[in-house]
N, C-alpha and C positions, 0 to 999 in steps of 0.2 A: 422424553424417553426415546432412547432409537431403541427399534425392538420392544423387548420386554427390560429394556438393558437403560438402568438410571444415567440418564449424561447430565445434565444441570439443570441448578433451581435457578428462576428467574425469578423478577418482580415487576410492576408494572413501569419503573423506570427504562423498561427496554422496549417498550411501545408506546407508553403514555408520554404527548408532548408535555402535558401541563407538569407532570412531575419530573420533566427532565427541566423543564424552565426554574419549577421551584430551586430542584436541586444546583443549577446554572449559576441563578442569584445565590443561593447562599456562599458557593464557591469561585464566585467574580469572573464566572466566564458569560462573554457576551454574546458569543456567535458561539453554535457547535456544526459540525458535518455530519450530517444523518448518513449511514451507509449502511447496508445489509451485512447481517453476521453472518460470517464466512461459512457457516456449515450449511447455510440456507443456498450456496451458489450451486450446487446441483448440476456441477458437470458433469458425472455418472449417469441422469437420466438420458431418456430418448430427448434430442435435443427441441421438438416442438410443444412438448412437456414444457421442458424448461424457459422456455420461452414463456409462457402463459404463466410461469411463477411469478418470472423477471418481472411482467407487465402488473400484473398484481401487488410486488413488492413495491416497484419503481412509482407505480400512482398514487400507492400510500406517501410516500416519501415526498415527492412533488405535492401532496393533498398536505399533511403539515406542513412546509415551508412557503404554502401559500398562505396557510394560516397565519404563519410565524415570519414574515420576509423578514424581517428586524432582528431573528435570533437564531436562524436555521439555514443552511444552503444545502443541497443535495446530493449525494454520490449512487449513481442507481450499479444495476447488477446487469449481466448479459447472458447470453447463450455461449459460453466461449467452446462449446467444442463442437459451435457449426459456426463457421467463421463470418458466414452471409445473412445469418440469423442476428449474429452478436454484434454484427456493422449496423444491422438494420434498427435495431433495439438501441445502439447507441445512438443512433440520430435520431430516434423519436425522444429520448432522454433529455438532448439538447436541447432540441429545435421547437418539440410540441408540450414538454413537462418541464422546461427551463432549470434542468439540470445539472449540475457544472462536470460534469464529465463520470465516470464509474469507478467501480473496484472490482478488480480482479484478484483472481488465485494467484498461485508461484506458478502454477505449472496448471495444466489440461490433462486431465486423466479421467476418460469417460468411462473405463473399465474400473474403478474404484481401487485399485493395486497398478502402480506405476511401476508396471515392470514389461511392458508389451509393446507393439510398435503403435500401439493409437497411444500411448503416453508422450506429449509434448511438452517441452521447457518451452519457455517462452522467448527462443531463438527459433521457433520452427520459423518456417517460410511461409506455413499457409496461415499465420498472425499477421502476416504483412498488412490484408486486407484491414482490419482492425486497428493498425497503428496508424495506418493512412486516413483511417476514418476521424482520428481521432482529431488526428494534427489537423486536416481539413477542416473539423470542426470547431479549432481550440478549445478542446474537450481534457479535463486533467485525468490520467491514470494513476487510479491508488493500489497498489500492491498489499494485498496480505497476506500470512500464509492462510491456510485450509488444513488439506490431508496431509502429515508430515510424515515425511520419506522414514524409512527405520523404522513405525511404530510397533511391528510386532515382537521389534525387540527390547522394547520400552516400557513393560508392562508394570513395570511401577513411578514412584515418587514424582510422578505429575512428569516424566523426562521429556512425552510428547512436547507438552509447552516447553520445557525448557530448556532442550538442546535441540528436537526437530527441528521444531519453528524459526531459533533461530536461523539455524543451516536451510532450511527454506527460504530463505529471506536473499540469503547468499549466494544461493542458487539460481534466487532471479536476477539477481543485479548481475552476476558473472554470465548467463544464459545470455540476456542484452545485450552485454560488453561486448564479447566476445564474437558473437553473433550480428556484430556491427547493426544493430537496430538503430541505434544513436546517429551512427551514421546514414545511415537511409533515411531517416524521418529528422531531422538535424532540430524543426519547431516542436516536437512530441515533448512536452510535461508530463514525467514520472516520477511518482515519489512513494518509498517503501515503508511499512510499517516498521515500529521496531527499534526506531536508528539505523536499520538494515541492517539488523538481527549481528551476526557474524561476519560480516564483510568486513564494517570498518578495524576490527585487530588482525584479518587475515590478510591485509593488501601489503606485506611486505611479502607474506610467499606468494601471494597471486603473481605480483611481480614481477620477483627473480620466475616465479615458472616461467614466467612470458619470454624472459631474456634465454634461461639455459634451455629450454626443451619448444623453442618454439614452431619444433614438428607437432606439440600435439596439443598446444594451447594458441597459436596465431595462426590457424590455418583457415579463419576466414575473415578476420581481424586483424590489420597490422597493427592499429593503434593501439599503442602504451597503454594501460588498468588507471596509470597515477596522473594520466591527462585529461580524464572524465573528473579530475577530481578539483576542490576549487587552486587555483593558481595566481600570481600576480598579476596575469594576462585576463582572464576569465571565469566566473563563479563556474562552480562543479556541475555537472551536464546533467543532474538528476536531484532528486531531494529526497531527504529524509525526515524521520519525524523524532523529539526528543528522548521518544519515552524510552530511556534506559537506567533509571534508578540509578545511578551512580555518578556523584560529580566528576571524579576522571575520567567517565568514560564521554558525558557530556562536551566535555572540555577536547577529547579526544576528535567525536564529530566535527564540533567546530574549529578544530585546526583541519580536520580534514575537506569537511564542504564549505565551513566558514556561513557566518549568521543569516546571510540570504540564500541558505538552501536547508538550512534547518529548522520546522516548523514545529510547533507544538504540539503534542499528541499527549491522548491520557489514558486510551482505551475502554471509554465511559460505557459501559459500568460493569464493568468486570473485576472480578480479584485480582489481576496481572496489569489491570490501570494504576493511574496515578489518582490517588482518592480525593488529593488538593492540586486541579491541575494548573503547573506552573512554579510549583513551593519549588521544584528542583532547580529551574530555569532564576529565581528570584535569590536562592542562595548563594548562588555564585558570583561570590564579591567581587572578581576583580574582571565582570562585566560591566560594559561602561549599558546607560539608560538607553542609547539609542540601539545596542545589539541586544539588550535584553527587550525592549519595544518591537524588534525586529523578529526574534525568534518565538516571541510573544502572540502576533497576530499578523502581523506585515508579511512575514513568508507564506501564512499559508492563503492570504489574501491573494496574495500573485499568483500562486502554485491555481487557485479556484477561481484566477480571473475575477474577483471581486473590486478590483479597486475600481 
């Protein structure tokens, strides 16, 4: 309930490890990544609130994959709209709960309506601290959305999920880009839910914007949009995850980032998951065994420093 106001039914597959294990086995996955569900990131509270969720959240999660080292790895949560808070939480994540790095929002908006100047993309400057934290620590950042931009004009057919979100997604990756994060943190591992939502069909206008108007999209950025992306020279500077329900679009990613920056995602256990994850990844004939091995489990083993 938020409020008095019904948001969603759960089951104990969204806390219970044994029943995520059963459910695991029946559906041939061997490793999963526990990660806190984005409504729970609570950057609207007062931020030493939030903090004490985080710590809360993050030891359960550390407490099952201690349990589970063989079938579980961790993604904890942070304080992200105290930036010294959310450094600090991240390095107890790593360092003292053996955590492979967190998840974060699209955006920082501690006013709950991203329309104010405490609303930050995640190209602000005072993120820096946090991405330095991270790279310091090789620590992975996992991107989801949360609160999606437009929702009070979405008031039906599920639109939140299914055009905010994506466009959140978008938002972060272009935010980064653009915002030369990539380059300031050069060893920082990022990788977006989604496939990144809407990014991957908009990068021919992100582009040309870059080239015709670049008074008001490379003004702190010179680098290219299509050089963060993979190349004959270099795999794509960030990573994604599968889950987009559609083989061309699949097939779309990995022409775009190409199989080691594309990792597996199923969004367990939600309705907008993948209920058999991998059936999408496995259908596609004319991958050869070692990129479907590779988008399989190999990406996101590197992405979480596992190997």
């Amino acid at each position: 309930m938020i409020g008095g106001r019904h948001f969603r039914d759960v089951s104990d597959n969204v806390w219970n490890p044994e029943r995520r294990i059963e459910e695991m086995d029946r559906t041939g996955v061997a490793m999963q990544a526990l990660s806190t569900v984005p409504v729970m990131f609570s950057y609207w509270a007062k931020p030493k609130d939030t903090l004490a969720l985080c710590r809360i959240l993050n030891d359960h999660i550390a407490e099952v994959v201690r349990a589970n080292p063989g079938r579980f790895a961790g993604l904890g949560t942070i304080p992200l709209q105290d930036v010294d808070l959310a450094a600090q939480e991240l390095t107890r994540c790593v360092r003292d709960l053996g955590l492979r790095g967190v998840e974060i929002g699209t955006h920082v908006d501690p006013n709950d309506h991203c329309h104010g100047p405490d609303c930050r993309n995640l190209d602000h400057p005072s993120l820096d601290v946090v991405w330095k934290t991270a790279q310091d620590l090789n620590a992975a950042i996992f991107v989801h959305p949360w609160d999606m931009m437009g929702k009070e004009r979405m008031p039906k057919y599920w639109l939140p999920w299914l055009v905010g979100m994506p466009a959140e997604s978008s938002l972060a990756i272009c935010s980064m880009m653009f915002g030369g994060v990539f380059e300031r943190f050069p060893k920082l591992r990022v990788a977006f839910a989604h496939g990144g939502g809407a990014f991957p069909f908009a990068i021919g206008r992100i582009e040309h914007a870059f080239h015709v108007r670049p008074d008001l999209v490379a003004i702190d950025n010179k680098t290219e949009p299509r050089k963060y992306l993979a190349s004959d020279k270099a795999p794509a500077r960030f990573y994604v995850d599968s889950l987009v329900h559609d083989a061309d679009a699949l097939k779309l990613l990995l022409k775009l980032f190409g199989a080691d920056r594309v990792a597996l995602g199923s969004d367990y256990p939600f309705p907008l998951g993948e209920t058999e994850p991998g059936k999408l990844i496995d259908s596609i004939v004319d991958l050869s065994p070692k990129q479907k091995s590779r988008i399989l489990s190999e990406t996101a083993r590197e992405f979480l420093a596992l190997q």
